[in-house]
C-alpha positions as CSV (number, residue, x, y, z in Angstrom):
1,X,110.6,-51.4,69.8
2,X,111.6,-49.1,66.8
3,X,113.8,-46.8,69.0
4,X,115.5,-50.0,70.6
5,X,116.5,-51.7,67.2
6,X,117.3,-48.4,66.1
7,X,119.9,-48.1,69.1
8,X,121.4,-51.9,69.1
9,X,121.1,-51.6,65.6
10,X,119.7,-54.6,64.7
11,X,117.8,-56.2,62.2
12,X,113.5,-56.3,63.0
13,X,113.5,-60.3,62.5
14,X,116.0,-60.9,64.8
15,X,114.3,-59.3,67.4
16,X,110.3,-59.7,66.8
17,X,110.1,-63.4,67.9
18,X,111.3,-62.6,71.1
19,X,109.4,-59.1,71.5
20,X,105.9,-60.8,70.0
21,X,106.3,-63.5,73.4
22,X,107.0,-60.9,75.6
23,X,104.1,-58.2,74.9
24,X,101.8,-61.5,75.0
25,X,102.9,-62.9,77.9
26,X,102.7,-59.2,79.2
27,X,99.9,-58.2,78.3
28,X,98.4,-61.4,79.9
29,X,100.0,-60.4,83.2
30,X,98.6,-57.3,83.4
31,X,94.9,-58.5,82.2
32,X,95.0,-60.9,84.9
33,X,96.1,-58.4,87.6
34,X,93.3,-56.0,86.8
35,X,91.2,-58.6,87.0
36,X,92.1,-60.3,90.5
37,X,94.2,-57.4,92.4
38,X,92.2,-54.2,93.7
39,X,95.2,-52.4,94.5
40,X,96.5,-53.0,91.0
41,X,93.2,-51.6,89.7
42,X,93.0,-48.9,92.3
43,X,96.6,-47.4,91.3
44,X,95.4,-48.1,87.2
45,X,92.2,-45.5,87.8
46,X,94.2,-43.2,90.0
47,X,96.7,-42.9,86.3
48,X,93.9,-42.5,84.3
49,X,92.6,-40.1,86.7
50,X,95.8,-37.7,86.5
51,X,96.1,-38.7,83.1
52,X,92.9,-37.3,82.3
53,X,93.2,-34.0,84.3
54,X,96.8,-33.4,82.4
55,X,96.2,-34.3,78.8
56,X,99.9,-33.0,77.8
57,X,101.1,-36.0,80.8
58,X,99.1,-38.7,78.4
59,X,101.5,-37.2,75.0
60,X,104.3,-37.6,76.9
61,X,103.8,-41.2,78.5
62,X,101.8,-42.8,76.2
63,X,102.8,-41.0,72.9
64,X,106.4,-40.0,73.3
65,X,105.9,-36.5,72.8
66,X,108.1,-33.8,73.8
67,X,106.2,-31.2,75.6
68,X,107.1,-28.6,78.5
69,X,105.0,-28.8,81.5
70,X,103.1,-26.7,84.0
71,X,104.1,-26.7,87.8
72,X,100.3,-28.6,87.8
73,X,101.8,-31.5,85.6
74,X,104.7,-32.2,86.9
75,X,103.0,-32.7,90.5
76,X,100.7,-35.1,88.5
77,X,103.9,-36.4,86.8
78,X,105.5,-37.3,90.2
79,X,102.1,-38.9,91.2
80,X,102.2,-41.4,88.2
Protein backbone atom coordinates (compact mmCIF):
# COMPACT_ATOMS: atom_id res chain seq x y z
CA UNK A 1 0.00 0.00 0.00
CA UNK A 2 2.96 2.42 0.87
CA UNK A 3 4.58 1.93 -2.64
CA UNK A 4 1.03 2.52 -4.37
CA UNK A 5 0.25 5.90 -2.52
CA UNK A 6 3.73 6.61 -2.94
CA UNK A 7 3.24 6.23 -6.88
CA UNK A 8 -0.47 7.92 -7.25
CA UNK A 9 0.77 10.19 -4.89
CA UNK A 10 -1.93 10.43 -2.64
CA UNK A 11 -2.82 11.23 0.64
CA UNK A 12 -2.99 7.71 3.30
CA UNK A 13 -6.72 8.76 4.37
CA UNK A 14 -7.99 8.95 1.15
CA UNK A 15 -7.08 5.72 0.36
CA UNK A 16 -7.32 3.45 3.72
CA UNK A 17 -11.10 3.20 3.89
CA UNK A 18 -11.17 1.64 0.75
CA UNK A 19 -7.88 -0.65 1.24
CA UNK A 20 -9.14 -1.57 5.14
CA UNK A 21 -12.55 -3.22 3.08
CA UNK A 22 -10.67 -4.86 0.62
CA UNK A 23 -7.89 -6.73 2.74
CA UNK A 24 -10.99 -7.79 4.95
CA UNK A 25 -13.12 -8.93 2.48
CA UNK A 26 -9.88 -10.65 1.15
CA UNK A 27 -8.67 -12.12 3.59
CA UNK A 28 -12.19 -13.60 4.24
CA UNK A 29 -12.07 -15.11 0.70
CA UNK A 30 -9.13 -16.75 1.07
CA UNK A 31 -9.90 -18.19 4.79
CA UNK A 32 -12.98 -19.59 3.33
CA UNK A 33 -11.26 -21.19 0.37
CA UNK A 34 -8.66 -22.99 2.47
CA UNK A 35 -11.26 -24.05 4.35
CA UNK A 36 -13.76 -25.63 1.68
CA UNK A 37 -11.52 -26.11 -1.56
CA UNK A 38 -8.72 -28.95 -1.58
CA UNK A 39 -7.25 -27.81 -4.68
CA UNK A 40 -6.89 -24.29 -3.20
CA UNK A 41 -5.15 -25.97 -0.19
CA UNK A 42 -3.20 -28.44 -2.22
CA UNK A 43 -1.58 -25.45 -4.48
CA UNK A 44 -1.17 -23.32 -0.83
CA UNK A 45 1.17 -26.41 0.70
CA UNK A 46 2.85 -26.99 -2.64
CA UNK A 47 4.08 -22.73 -2.14
CA UNK A 48 5.04 -23.27 1.12
CA UNK A 49 6.68 -26.28 0.12
CA UNK A 50 9.04 -24.42 -2.59
CA UNK A 51 8.99 -21.60 -0.35
CA UNK A 52 10.58 -23.51 2.24
CA UNK A 53 13.22 -25.32 0.14
CA UNK A 54 14.21 -21.65 -1.37
CA UNK A 55 14.35 -19.34 1.59
CA UNK A 56 15.75 -16.35 -0.70
CA UNK A 57 12.08 -17.11 -2.99
CA UNK A 58 10.10 -16.23 0.51
CA UNK A 59 12.44 -12.51 0.70
CA UNK A 60 11.51 -11.80 -2.50
CA UNK A 61 7.63 -12.68 -2.52
CA UNK A 62 6.71 -12.07 0.78
CA UNK A 63 9.29 -9.36 1.82
CA UNK A 64 10.13 -7.37 -1.23
CA UNK A 65 13.61 -8.01 -1.15
CA UNK A 66 15.93 -7.72 -3.95
CA UNK A 67 18.02 -10.77 -4.23
CA UNK A 68 19.81 -12.76 -7.29
CA UNK A 69 18.79 -16.24 -7.61
CA UNK A 70 20.19 -19.64 -8.29
CA UNK A 71 19.24 -21.70 -11.55
CA UNK A 72 17.45 -23.98 -8.36
CA UNK A 73 15.24 -20.85 -7.52
CA UNK A 74 14.12 -19.64 -10.36
CA UNK A 75 12.78 -23.30 -11.39
CA UNK A 76 10.95 -22.97 -7.98
CA UNK A 77 10.10 -19.35 -8.94
CA UNK A 78 8.35 -20.53 -12.14
CA UNK A 79 6.55 -23.23 -10.02
CA UNK A 80 4.99 -20.65 -7.68
Amino acid sequence: MKKLRKILKIDEGILKPFFESYSEMKYDILMKLKKTNKEYRDLLDKKEKILDEFPNLRDIIEFDYNKALSKEEAKGFVEL
